[in-house]
MARBA-3410 file (N, C-alpha, C, O; in Angstrom, 1 decimal):
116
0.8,-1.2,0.0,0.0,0.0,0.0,0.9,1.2,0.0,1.9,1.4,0.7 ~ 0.4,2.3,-1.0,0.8,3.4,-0.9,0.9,4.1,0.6,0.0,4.2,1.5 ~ 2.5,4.8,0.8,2.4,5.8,1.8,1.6,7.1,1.7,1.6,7.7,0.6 ~ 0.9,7.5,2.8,0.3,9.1,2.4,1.4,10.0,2.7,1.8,10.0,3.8 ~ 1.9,10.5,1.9,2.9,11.8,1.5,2.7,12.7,2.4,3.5,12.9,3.3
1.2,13.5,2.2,0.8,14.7,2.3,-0.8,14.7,2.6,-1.8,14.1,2.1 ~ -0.8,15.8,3.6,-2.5,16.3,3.8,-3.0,16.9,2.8,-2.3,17.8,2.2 ~ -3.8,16.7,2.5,-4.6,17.5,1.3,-6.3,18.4,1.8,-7.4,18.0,2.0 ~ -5.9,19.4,1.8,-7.3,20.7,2.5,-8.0,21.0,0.9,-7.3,21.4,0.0 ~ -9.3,20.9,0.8,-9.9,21.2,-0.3,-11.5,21.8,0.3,-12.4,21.1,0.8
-11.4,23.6,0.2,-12.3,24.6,0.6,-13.6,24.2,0.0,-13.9,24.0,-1.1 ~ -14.3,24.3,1.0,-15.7,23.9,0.7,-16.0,24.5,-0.8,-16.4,23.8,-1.7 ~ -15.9,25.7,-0.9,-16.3,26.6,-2.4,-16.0,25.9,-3.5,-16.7,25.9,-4.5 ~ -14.6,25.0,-3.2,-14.3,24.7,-4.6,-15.3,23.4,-5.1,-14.6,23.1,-6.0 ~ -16.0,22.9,-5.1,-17.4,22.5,-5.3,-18.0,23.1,-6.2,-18.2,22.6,-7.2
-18.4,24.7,-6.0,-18.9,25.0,-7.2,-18.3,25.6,-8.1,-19.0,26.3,-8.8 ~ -16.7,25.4,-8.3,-16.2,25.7,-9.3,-16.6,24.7,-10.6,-16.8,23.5,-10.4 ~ -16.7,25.1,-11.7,-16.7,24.0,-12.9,-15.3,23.6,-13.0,-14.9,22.4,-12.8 ~ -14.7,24.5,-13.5,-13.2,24.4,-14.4,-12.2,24.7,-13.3,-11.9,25.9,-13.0 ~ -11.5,23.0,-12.6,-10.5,23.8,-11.8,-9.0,23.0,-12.6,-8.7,21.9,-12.9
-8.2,24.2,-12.8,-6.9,23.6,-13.6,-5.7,23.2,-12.2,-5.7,23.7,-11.1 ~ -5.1,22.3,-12.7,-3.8,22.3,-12.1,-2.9,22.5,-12.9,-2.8,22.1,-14.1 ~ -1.7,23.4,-11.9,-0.4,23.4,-12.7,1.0,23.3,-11.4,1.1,23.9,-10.4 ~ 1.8,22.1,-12.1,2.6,22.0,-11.1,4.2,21.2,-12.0,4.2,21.0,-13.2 ~ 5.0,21.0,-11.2,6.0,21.0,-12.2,5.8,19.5,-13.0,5.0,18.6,-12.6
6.8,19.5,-14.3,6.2,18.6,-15.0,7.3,17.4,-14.6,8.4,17.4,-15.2 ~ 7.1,16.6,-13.8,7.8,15.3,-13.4,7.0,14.3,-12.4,5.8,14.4,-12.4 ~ 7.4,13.6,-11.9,6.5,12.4,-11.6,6.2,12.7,-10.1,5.5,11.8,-9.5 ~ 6.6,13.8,-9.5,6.2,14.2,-8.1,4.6,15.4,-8.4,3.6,15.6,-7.7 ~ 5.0,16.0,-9.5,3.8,16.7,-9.8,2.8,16.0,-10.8,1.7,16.4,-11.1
3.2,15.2,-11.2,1.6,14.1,-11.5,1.3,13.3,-11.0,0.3,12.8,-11.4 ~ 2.0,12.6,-9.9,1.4,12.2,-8.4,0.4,12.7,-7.6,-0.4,12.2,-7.0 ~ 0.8,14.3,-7.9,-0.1,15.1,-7.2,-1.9,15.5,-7.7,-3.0,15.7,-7.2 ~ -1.1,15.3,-9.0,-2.5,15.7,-9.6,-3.5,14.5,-9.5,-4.7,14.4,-9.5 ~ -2.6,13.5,-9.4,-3.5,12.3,-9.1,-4.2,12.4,-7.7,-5.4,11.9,-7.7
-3.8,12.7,-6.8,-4.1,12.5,-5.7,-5.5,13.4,-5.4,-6.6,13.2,-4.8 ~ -4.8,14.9,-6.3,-6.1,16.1,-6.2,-7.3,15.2,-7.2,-8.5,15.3,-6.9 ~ -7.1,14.6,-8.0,-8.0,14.0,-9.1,-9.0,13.0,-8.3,-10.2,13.0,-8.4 ~ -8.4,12.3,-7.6,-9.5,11.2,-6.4,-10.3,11.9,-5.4,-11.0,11.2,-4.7 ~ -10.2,12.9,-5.4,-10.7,13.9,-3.9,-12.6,13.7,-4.9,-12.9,13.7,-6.1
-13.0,13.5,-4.1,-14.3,13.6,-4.5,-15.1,15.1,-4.9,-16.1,15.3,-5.5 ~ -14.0,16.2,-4.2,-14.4,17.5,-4.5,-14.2,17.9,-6.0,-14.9,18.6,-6.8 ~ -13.0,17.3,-6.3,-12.1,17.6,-7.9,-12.1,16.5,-8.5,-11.2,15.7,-8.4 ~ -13.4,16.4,-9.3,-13.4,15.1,-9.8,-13.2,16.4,-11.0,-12.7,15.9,-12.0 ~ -13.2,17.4,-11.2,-13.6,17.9,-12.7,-12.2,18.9,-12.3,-12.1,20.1,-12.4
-11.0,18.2,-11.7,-9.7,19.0,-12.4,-8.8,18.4,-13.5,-8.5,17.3,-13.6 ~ -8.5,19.4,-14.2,-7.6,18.9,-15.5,-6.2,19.7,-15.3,-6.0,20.3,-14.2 ~ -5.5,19.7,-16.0,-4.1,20.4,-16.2,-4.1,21.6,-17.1,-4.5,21.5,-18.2 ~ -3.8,22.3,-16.7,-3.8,23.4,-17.4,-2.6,23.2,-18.8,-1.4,23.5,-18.8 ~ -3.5,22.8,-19.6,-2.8,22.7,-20.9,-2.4,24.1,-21.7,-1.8,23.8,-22.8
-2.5,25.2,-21.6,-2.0,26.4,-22.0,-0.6,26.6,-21.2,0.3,27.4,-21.6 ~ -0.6,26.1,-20.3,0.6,26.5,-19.7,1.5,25.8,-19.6,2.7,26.3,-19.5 ~ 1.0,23.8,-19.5,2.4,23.0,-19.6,2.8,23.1,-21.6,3.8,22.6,-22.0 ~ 1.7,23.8,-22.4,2.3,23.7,-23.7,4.0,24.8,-23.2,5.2,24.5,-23.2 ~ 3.4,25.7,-23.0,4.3,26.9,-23.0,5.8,26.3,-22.4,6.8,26.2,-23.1
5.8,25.8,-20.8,6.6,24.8,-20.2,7.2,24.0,-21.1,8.4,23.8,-20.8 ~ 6.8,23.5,-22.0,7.5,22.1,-23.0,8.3,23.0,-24.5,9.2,22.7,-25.2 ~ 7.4,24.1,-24.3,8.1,24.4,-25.2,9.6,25.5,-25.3,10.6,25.5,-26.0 ~ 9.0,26.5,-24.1,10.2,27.1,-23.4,11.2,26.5,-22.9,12.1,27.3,-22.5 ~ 11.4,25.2,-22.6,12.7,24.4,-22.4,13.2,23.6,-23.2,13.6,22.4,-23.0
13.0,24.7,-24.6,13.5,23.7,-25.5,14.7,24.6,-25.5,15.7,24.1,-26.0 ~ 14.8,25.5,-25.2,16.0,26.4,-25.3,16.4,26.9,-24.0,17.6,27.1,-23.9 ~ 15.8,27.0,-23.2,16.1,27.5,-21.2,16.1,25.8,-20.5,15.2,25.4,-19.8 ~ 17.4,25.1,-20.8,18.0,24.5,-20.3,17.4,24.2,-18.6,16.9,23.3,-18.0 ~ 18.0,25.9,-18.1,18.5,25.9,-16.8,17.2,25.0,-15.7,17.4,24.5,-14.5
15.8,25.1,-16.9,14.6,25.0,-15.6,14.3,23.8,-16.0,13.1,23.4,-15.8 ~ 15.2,22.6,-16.8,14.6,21.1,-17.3,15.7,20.6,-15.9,16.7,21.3,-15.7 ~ 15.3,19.1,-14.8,16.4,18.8,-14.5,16.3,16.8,-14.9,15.6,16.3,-15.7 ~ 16.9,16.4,-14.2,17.4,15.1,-14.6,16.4,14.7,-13.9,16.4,15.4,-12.9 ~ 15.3,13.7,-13.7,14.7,12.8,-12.9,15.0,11.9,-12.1,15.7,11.1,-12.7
14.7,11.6,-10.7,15.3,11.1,-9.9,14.4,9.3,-9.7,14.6,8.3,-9.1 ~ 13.5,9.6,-10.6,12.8,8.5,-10.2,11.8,8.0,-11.9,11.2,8.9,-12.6 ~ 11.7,6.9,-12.2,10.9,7.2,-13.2,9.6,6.7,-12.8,9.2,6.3,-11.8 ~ 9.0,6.9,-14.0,7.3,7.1,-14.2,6.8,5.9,-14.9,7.3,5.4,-15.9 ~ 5.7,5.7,-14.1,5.4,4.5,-15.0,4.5,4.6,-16.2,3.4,5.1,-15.8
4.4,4.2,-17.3,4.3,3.8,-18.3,2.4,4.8,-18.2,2.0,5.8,-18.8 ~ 1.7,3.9,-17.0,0.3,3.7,-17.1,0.0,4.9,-16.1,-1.2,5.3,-15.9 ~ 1.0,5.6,-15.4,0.5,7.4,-14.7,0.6,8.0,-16.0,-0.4,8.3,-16.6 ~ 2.1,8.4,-16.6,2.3,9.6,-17.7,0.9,9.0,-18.6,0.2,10.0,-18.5 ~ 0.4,8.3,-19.2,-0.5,8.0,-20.0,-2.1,8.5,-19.2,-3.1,8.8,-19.8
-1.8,8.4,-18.1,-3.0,9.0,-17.1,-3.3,10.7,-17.7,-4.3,11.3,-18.1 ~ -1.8,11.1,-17.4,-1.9,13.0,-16.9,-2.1,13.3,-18.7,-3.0,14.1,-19.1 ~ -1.2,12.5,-19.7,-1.0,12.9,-21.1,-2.3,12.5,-22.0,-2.4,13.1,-23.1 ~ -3.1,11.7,-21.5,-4.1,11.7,-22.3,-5.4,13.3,-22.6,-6.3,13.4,-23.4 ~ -4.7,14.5,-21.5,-5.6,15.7,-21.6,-5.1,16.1,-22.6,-6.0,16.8,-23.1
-3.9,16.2,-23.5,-3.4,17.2,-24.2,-3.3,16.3,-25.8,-3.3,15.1,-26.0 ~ -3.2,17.4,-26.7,-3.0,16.7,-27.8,-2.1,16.1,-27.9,-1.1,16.1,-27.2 ~ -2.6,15.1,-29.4,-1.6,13.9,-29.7,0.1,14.6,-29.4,0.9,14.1,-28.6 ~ 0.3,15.5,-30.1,1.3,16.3,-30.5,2.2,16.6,-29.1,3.3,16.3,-28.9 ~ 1.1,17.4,-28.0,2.3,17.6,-27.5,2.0,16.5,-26.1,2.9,16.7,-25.2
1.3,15.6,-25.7,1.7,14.1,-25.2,2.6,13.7,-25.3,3.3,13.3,-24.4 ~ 3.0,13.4,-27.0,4.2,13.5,-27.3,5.1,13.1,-26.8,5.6,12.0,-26.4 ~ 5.5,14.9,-27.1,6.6,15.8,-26.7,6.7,15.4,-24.8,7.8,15.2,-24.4 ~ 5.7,15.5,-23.8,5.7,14.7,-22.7,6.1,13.8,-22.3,6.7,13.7,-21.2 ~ 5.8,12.3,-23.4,6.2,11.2,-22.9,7.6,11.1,-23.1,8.4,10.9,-22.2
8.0,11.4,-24.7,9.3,11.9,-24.4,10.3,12.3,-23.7,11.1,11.4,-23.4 ~ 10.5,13.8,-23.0,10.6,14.4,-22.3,11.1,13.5,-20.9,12.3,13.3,-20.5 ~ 10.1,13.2,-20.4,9.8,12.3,-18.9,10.5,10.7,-19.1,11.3,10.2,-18.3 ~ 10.2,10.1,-20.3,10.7,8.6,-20.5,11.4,8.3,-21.2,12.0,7.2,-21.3 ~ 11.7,9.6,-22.4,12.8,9.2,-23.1,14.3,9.5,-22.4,15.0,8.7,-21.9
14.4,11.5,-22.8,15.0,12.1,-22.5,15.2,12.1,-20.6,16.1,12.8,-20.2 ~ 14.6,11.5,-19.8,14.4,11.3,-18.1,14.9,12.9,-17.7,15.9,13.3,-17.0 ~ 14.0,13.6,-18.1,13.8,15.1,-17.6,12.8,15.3,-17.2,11.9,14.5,-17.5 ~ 12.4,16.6,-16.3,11.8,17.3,-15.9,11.6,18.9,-16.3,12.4,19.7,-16.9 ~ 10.6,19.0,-16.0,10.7,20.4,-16.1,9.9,21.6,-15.3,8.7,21.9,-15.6
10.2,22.2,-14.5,9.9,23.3,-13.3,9.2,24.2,-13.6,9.7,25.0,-14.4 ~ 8.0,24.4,-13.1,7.2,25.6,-13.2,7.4,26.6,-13.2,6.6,27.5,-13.7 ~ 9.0,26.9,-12.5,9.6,28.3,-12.7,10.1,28.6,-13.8,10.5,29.7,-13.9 ~ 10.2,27.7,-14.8,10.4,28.5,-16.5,9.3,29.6,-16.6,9.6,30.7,-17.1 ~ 7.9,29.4,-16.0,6.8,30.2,-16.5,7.1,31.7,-15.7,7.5,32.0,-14.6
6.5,32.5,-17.1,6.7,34.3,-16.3,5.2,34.6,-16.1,4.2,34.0,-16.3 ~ 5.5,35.9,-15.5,4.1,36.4,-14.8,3.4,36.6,-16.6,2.3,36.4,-16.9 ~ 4.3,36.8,-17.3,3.9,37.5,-18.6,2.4,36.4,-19.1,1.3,36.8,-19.5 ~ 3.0,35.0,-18.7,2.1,34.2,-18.9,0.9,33.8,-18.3,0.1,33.4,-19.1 ~ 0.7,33.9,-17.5,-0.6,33.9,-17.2,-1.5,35.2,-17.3,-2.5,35.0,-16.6
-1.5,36.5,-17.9,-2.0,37.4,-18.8,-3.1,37.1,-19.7,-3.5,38.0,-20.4
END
């Protein structure tokens, strides 16, 4: 059996959100997480904020500094969990990334510019 990591607090309000996005970094500790927020009975209707890991995947195609080496890998049947929200294209470029290349990539690539 899985160890519990982490407490997880989810505000009564968010209930009546429709559309709640996650964004967290792109490696197998932050799609753990999303999994975890994804079982909550509150966030059955969260997705990933796909405007923003596009930008993520694609801004470290050149800003090195914010991709790092993975410490742990991912299995086959999570990354296919989190990758199935986003197009063929850039799932991709994800599974890649994570299983080919065994990189990560940190949410701190993203600028305030970006969420505008």
């Amino acid at each position: 059996m899985e160890e519990k990591q982490f407490d997880l607090f989810v505000p009564d309000k968010i209930q009546k959100c429709e559309n709640i996005l996650f964004l967290g970094n792109l490696d197998v500790q932050g799609i753990k997480e999303f999994k975890v927020l994804q079982q909550q009975q509150a966030l059955k209707n969260i997705r990933p904020w796909i405007s923003m890991y596009e930008i993520m995947i694609e801004r470290s195609q050149y800003d090195k500094e914010k991709s790092f080496e993975l410490k742990e890998d991912i299995s086959s049947s999570e990354l296919n969990d989190f990758s199935k929200y986003f197009d063929p294209e850039v799932a991709n470029k994800i599974k890649k990334t994570m299983k080919i290349d065994k990189k990560g990539i940190s949410e701190k690539i993203l600028k305030l510019d970006d969420f505008a």
